[in-house]
N, C-alpha and C positions, 0 to 999 in steps of 0.2 A: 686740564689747563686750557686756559682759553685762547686761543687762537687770532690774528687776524690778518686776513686774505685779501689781499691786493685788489682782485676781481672783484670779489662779493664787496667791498668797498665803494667801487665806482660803478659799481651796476645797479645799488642803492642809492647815490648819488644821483647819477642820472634817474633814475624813476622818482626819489623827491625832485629833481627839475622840472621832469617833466606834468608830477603833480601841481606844482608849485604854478608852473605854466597856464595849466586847464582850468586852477583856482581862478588866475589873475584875468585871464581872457573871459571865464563865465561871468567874472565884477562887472567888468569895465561894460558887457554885454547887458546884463540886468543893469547897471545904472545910468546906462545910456537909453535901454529902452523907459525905464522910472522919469528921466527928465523929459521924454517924448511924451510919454502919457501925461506927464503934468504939465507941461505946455501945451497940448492940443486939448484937455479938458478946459485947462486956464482959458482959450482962445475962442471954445465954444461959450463959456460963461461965465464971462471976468468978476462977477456980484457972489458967487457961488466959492464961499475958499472950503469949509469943513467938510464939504462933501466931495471934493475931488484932492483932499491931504494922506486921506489914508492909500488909493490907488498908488500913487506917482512916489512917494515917499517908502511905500513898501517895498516896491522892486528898487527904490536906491537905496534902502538900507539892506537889504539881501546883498545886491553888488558892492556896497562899502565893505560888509562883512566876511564876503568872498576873496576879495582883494586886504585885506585887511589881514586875513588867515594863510595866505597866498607868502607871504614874509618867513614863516619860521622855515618852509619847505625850501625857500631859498639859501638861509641859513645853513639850517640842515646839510642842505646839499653842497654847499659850498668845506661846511668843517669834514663832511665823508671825504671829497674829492682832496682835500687838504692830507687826510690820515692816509688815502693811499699813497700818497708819496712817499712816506716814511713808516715802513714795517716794520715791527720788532717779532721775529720768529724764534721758536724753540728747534733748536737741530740736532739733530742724533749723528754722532759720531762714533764709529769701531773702531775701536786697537786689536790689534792681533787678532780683527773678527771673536771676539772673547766676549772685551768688554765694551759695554753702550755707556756713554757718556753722553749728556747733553747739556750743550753751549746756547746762550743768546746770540742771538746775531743780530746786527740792524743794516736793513736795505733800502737803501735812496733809490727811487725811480726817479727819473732826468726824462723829463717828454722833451723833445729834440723837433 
């Protein structure tokens, strides 16, 4: 039976965050440096476009696609964070120490 743990919940959560973060920061990085390279190439030689389109365009489309892929991990992280508030566990209960039965239970966490 498959199980699902409160912890391992938000501890996946948070490391898609924190993926999701490192995605977004390395975009916004390559595509800031992408439009530096293509305006300082632009500025040395304003006549010249096919040869300075692939440099500056390359590291903005790396950073678009960085930040672009950077969405599902927030996603993600956001529907984990969502499931640990509300577990549905399997419980083992004894009668007369004899016999094992087991009940569903459902647990709300309330972060306070």
């Amino acid at each position: 039976m498959y199980k699902l743990d409160a912890n391992a919940l938000l501890l996946k959560s948070k490391k898609q965050n924190t993926v999701a973060w490192i995605l977004l920061g390395g975009g916004i990085a390559f595509y800031a440096a992408g439009l530096i390279v293509y305006s300082s190439e632009r500025a040395k030689n304003p006549s010249a476009e096919l040869d300075i389109l692939p440099k500056g365009t390359a590291f903005s489309a790396v950073g678009g696609s960085l930040m672009i892929t950077s969405i599902p991990f927030f996603i993600a992280s956001g529907k984990n964070k969502r499931k640990a508030s509300l577990i549905l566990k399997d419980e083992s209960v004894y009668f007369n120490f004899q016999a094992k039965k087991h009940f569903a239970s459902l647990g709300v966490k309330i972060n306070l």
